[in-house]
C-alpha positions as CSV (number, residue, x, y, z in Angstrom):
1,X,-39.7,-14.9,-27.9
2,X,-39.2,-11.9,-30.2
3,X,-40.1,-8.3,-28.5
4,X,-40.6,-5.2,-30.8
5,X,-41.2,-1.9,-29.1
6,X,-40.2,1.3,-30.0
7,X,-40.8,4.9,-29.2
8,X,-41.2,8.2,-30.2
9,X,-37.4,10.8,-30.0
10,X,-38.6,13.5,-27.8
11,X,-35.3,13.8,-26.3
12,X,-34.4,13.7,-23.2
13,X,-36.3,11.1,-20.9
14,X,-38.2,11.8,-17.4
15,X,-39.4,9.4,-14.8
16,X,-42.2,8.5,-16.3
17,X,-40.8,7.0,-19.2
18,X,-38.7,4.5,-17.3
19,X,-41.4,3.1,-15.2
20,X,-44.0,3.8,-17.6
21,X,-42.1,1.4,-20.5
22,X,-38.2,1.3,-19.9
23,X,-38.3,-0.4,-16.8
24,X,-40.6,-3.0,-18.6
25,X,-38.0,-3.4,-21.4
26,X,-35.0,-4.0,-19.2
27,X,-36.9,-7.3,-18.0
28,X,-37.7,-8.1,-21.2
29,X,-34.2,-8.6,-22.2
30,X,-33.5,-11.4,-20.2
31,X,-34.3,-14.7,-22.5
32,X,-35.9,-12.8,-25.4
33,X,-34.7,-11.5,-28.6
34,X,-35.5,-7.4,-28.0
35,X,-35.7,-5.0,-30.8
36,X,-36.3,-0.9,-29.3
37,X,-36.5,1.4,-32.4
38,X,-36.6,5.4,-32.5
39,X,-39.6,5.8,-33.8
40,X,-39.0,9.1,-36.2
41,X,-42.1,8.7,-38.8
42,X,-44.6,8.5,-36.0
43,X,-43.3,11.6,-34.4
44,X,-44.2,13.1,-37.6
45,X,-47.1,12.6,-37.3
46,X,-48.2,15.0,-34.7
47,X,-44.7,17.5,-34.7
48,X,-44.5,17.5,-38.9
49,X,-43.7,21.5,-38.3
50,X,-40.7,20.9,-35.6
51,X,-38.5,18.7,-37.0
52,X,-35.1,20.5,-36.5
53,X,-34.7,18.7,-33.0
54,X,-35.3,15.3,-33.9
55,X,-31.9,13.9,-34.8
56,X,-30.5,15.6,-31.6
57,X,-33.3,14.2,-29.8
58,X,-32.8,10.7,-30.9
59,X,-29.6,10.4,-29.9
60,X,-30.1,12.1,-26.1
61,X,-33.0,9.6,-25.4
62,X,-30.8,6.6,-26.4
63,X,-28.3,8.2,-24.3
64,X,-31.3,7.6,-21.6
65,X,-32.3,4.1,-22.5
66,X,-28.7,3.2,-22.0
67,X,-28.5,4.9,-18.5
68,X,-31.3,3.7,-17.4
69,X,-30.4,-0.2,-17.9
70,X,-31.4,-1.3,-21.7
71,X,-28.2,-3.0,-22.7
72,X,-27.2,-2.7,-26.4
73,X,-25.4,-6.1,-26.3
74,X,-28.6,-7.7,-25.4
75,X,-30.8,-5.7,-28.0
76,X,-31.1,-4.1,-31.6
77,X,-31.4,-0.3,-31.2
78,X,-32.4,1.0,-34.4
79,X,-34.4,4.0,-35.9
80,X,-37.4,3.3,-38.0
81,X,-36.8,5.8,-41.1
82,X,-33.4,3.5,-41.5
83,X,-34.9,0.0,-42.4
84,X,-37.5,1.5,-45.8
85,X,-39.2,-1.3,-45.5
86,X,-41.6,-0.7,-42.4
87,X,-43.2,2.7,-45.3
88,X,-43.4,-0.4,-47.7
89,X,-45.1,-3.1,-45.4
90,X,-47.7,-0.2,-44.4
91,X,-48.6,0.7,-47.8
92,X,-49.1,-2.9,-48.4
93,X,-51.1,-3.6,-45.1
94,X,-53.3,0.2,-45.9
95,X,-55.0,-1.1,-48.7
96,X,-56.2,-4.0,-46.7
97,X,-57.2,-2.5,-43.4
98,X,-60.6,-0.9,-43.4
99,X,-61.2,2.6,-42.7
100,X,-63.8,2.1,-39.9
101,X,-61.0,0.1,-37.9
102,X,-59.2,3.6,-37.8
103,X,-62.0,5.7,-36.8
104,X,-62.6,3.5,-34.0
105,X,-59.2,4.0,-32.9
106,X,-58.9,5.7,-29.0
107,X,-56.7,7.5,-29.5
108,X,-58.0,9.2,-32.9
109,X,-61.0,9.6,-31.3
110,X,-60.0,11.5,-28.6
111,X,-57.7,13.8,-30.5
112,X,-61.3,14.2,-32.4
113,X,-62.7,15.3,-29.4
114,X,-60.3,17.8,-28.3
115,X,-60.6,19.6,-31.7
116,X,-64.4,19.7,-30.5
117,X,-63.3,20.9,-27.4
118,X,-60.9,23.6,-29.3
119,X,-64.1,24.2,-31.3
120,X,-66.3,25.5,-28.8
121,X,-63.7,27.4,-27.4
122,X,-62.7,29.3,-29.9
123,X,-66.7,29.7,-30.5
124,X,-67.1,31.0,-27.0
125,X,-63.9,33.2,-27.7
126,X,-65.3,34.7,-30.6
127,X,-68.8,35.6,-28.7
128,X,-67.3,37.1,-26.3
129,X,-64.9,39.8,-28.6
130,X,-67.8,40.5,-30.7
131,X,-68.1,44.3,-29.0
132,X,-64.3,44.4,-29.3
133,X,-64.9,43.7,-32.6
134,X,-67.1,46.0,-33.4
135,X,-65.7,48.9,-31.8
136,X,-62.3,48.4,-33.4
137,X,-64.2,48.1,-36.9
138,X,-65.7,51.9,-35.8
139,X,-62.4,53.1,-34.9
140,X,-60.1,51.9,-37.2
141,X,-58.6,54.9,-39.7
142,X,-59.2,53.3,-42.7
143,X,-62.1,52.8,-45.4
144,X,-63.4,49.2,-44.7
145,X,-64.5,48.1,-48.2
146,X,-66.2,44.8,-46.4
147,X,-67.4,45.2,-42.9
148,X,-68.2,41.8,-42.4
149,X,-65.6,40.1,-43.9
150,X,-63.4,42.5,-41.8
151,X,-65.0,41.5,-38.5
152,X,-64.7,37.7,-39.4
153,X,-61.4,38.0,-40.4
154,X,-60.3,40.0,-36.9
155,X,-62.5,37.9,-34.8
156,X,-60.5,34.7,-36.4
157,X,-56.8,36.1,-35.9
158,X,-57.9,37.2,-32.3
159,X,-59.3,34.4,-31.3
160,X,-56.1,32.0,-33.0
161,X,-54.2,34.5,-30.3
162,X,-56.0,33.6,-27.6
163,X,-55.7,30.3,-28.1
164,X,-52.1,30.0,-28.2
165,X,-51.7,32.1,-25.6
166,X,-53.7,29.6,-23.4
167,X,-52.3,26.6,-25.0
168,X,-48.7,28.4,-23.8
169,X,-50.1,29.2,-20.6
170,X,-49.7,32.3,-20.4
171,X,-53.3,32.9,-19.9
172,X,-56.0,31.1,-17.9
173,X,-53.9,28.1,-16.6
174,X,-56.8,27.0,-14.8
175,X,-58.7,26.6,-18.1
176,X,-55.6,25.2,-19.6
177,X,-55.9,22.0,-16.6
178,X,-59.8,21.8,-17.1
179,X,-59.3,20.8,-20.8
180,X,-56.1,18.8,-20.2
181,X,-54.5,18.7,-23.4
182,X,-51.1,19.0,-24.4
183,X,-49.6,21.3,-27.0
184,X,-48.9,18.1,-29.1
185,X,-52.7,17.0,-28.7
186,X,-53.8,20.8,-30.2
187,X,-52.1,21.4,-32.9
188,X,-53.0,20.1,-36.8
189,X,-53.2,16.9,-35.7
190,X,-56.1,16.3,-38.2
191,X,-54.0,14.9,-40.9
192,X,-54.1,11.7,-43.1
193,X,-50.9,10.6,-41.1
194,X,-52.4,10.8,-38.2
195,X,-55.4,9.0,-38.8
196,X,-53.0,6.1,-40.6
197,X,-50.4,5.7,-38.2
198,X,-51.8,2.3,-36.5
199,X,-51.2,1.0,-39.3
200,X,-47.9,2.1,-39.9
201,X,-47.5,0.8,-36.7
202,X,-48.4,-2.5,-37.3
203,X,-46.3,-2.8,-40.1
204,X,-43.6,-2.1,-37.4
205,X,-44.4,-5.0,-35.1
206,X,-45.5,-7.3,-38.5
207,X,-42.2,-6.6,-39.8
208,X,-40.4,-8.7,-37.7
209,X,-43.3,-11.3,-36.8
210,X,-43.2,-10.2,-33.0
211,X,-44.2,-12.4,-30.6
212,X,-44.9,-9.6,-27.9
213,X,-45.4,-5.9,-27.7
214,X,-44.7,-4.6,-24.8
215,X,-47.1,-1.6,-23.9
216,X,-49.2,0.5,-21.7
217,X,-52.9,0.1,-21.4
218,X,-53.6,3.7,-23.7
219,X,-51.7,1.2,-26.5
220,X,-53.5,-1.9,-26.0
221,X,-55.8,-0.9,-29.0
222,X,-52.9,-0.4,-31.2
223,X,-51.7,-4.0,-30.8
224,X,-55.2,-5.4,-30.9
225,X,-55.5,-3.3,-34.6
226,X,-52.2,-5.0,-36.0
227,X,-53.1,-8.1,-34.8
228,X,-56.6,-7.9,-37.2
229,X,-54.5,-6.6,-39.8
230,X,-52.3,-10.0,-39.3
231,X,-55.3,-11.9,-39.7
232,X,-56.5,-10.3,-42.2
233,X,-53.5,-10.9,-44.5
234,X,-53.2,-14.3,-43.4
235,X,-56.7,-14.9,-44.5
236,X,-56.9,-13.0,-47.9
237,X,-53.6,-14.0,-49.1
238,X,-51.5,-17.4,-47.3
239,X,-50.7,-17.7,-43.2
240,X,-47.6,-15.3,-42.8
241,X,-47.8,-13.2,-40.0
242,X,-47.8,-14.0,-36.4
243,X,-50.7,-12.0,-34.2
244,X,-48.5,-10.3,-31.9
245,X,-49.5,-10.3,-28.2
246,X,-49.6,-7.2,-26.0
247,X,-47.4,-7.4,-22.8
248,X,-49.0,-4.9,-20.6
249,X,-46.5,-2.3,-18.8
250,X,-47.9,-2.6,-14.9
251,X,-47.2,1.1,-14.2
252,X,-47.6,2.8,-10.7
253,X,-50.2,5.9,-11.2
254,X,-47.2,8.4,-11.6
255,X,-48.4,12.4,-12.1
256,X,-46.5,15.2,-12.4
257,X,-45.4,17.6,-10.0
258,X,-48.8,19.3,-10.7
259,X,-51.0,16.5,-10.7
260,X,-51.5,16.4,-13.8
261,X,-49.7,14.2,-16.2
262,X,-46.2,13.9,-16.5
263,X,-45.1,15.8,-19.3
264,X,-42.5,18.1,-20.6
265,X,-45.5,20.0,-22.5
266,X,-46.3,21.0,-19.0
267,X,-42.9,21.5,-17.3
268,X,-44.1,19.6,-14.5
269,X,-41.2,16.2,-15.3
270,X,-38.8,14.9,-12.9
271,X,-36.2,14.6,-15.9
272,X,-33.6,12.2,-15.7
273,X,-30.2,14.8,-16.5
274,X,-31.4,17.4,-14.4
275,X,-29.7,18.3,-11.3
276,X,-29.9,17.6,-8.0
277,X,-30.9,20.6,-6.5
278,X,-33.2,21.1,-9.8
279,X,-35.0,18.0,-8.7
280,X,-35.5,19.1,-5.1
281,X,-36.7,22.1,-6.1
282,X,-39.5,20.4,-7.9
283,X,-40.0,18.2,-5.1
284,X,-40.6,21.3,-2.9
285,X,-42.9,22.7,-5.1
286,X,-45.5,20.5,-5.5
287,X,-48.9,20.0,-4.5
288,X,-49.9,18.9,-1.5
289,X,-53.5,18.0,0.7
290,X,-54.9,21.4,0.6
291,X,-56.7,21.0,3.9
292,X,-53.0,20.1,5.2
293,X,-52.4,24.3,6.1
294,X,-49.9,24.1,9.0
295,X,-47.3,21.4,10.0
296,X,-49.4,20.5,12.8
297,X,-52.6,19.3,10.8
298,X,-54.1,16.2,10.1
299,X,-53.3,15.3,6.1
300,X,-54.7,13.1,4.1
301,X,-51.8,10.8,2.6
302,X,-54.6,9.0,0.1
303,X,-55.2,12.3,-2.1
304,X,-51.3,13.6,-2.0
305,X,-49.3,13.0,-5.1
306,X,-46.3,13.3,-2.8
307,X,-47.1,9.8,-1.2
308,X,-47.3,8.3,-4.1
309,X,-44.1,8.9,-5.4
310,X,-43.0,7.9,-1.4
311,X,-44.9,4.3,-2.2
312,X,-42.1,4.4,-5.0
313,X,-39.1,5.5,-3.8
314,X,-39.3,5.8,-0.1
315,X,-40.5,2.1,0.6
316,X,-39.1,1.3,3.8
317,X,-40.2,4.5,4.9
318,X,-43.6,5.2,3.4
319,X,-45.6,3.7,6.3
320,X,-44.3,5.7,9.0
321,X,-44.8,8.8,6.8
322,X,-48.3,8.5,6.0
323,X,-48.7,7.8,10.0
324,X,-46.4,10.9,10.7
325,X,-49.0,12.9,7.8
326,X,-52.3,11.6,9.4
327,X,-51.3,11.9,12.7
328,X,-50.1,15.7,12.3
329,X,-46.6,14.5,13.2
330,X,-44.7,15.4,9.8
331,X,-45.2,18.4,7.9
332,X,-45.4,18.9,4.1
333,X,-42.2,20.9,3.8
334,X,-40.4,18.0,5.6
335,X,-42.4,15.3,4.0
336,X,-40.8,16.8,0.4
337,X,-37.3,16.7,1.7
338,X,-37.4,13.2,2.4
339,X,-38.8,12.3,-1.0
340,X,-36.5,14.8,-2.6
341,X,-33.1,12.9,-0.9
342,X,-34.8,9.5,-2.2
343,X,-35.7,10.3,-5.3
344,X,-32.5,12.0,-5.8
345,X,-30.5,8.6,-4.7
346,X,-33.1,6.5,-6.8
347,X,-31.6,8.6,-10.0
348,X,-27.9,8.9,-8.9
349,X,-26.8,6.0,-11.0
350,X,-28.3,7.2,-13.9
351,X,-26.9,10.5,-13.8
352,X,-23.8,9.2,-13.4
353,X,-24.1,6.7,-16.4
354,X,-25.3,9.1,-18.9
355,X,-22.3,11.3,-18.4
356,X,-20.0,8.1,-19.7
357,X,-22.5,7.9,-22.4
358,X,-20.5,9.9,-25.8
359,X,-22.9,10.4,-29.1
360,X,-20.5,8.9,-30.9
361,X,-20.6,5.3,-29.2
362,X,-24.8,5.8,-29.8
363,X,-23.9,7.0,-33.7
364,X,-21.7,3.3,-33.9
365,X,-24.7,1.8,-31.7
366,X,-27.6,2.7,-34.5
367,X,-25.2,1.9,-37.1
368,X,-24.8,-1.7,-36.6
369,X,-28.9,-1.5,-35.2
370,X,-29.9,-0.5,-38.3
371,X,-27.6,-2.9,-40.2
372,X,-29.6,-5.9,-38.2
373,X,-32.8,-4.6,-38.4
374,X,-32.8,-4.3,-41.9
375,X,-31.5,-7.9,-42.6
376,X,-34.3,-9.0,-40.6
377,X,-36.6,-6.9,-42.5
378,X,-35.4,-7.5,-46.1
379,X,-35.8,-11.5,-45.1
380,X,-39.4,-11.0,-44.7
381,X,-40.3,-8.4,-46.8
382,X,-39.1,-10.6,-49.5
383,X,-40.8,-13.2,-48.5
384,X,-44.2,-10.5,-48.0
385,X,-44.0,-9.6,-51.9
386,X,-43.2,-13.2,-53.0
387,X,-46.7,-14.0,-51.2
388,X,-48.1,-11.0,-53.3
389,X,-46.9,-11.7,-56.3
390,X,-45.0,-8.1,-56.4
């Protein structure tokens, strides 16, 4: 069975990532013909303004995917800009796939609705500066030719600095977790590339008639869109494509060390290089049962995001520490320690790995990758056109 995955180069990896689709990828390997690409375009598509970081940040991630246990003598690693021929497969499949099948997208339609949200806020922003406003249009030392375009104009740059000063979180964290949005998910992310980009990725799994894709239930939709695409060029034009089927990623409900979701947008990642004292430190600083005040108290192990990572990594423990927490027996502060030594020993290996890891073996890695990938592409896309006529 051919499997096609890929993902996007935002550097250096965190826990998440490797049981959230790494972990899923290593299996994979065994018996299957595994292609993992860097998937460069897509991260384009929501980061078009930082883009100084993204060769760097391909080549520390596949320094991760290595330490962590994908095996480059069992798969292709390639990056997606390298083989031309996924930008002309989605042009092709573009002018076939119907714009309502985009719109109907999850994921496009809850970026939609955090520009609502960002909307409304920025509304509610503006309300409440309008005395500001008006008492720095009354104060200001020079002639105002327009008043109201003066106002509007103030009240616009203001509220844009609120905004990012919340989106930064330097302001209002609170508000900042109630509308639980990254940085990614705020900014310009309203763009023809972003409302495209299942269909560019389809022409990534189409390319090389996958079998399987392996993914996580937010990506299910993705693989059910290229697999209408593959029908839909099979129908209008002669049986090609295979419909790729999704191999769901069973993850274990992993948050950050704030609750919320893991991210580096949030600084709240257990990343993979960082130390071990860093990690502890993490480990000792995150949230607990609130009603859990002194060592002494009852807890309640069900809401603590600390046992969950203890179902994880502390599994021959995890039983007599959620007896020790609901009996009152183990405290919170000692309850982190253990999960900081396990989790700590859980990531030792890879630490160690990645340090053998030079960016000059990735560099020849990608090389010959990209050399295979492309032979596997220009095979079919030949084959694509001849269909076409083109």
């Amino acid at each position: 069975m051919r499997i096609v995955s890929g993902m996007r180069p935002t550097g250096k990896l965190h826990i998440g990532h490797y049981f959230g689709a790494i972990k899923n990828w290593i299996n994979l390997q065994q018996g299957n013909e595994t292609l993992f690409f860097v998937a460069d375009w897509h991260a384009l598509t929501t980061s078009y303004k930082n883009i100084s970081d993204i060769r760097e940040n391909t080549i520390q991630m596949l320094i991760d995917w290595i330490a962590m246990g994908l095996d480059p003598a069992k798969s292709i690693f390639f990056v997606q800009s390298h083989v031309k021929y996924h930008a002309e497969l989605s042009l092709i499949l573009g002018m076939i796939t119907p714009k309502s099948w985009l719109e109907l997208n999850p994921t496009y339609k809850d970026t939609k609705y955090n520009l609502l949200k960002i909307a409304h806020l920025e509304k509610e922003y503006k309300d409440t500066l309008k005395p500001l406003i008006d008492n720095i249009s009354n104060i200001t030392p020079h002639k105002i030719e327009d008043i109201e375009a003066f106002k509007k104009i103030l009240a616009e740059d203001i509220t844009d600095t609120f905004i990012k000063l919340l989106i930064e979180g330097i302001i209002d964290k609170g508000r900042l977790i109630e509308l639980n949005i990254s940085k990614r998910d705020f900014y310009e992310t309203d763009t023809f590339g972003f409302f495209g980009y299942p269909v560019l990725m389809a022409s990534d799994i189409l390319m090389y008639n996958a079998d399987g894709v392996p993914v996580g239930e937010d990506q299910l939709s993705h693989v059910e869109i290229a697999r209408e695409i593959a029908r839909r060029f099979n129908y209008l034009y002669k049986p090609f494509f295979k419909e790729p089927k999704a191999i769901l990623t069973e993850t274990p409900r992993l948050l950050g060390t704030d609750n919320r979701k893991m991210s580096k947008s949030y600084n709240n990642a257990i990343m993979i290089d960082e130390t071990e004292e860093e990690t502890s430190s993490k480990v000792l600083k995150m949230f607990t049962d609130p009603q859990k005040l002194r060592k002494n108290d009852p807890g309640r192990p069900e809401i603590c995001n600390v046992f969950n990572y203890h179902k994880i990594f502390s599994q021959n423990e995890y039983l007599n520490i959620e007896d020790g927490c609901k009996s009152g027996k183990l405290g919170c502060v000692e309850c982190k320690k253990i999960l900081a030594k396990n989790l700590n020993m859980f990531l030792a290996p890879m630490r160690e790995k990645r340090l053998s890891i030079s960016k000059e073996l990735i560099e020849n890695l990608l090389q010959e990758g990209d050399r295979k990938a492309n032979e596997i592409a220009s095979e079919n896309m030949k084959q694509i056109n001849e269909i076409l006529g083109l």
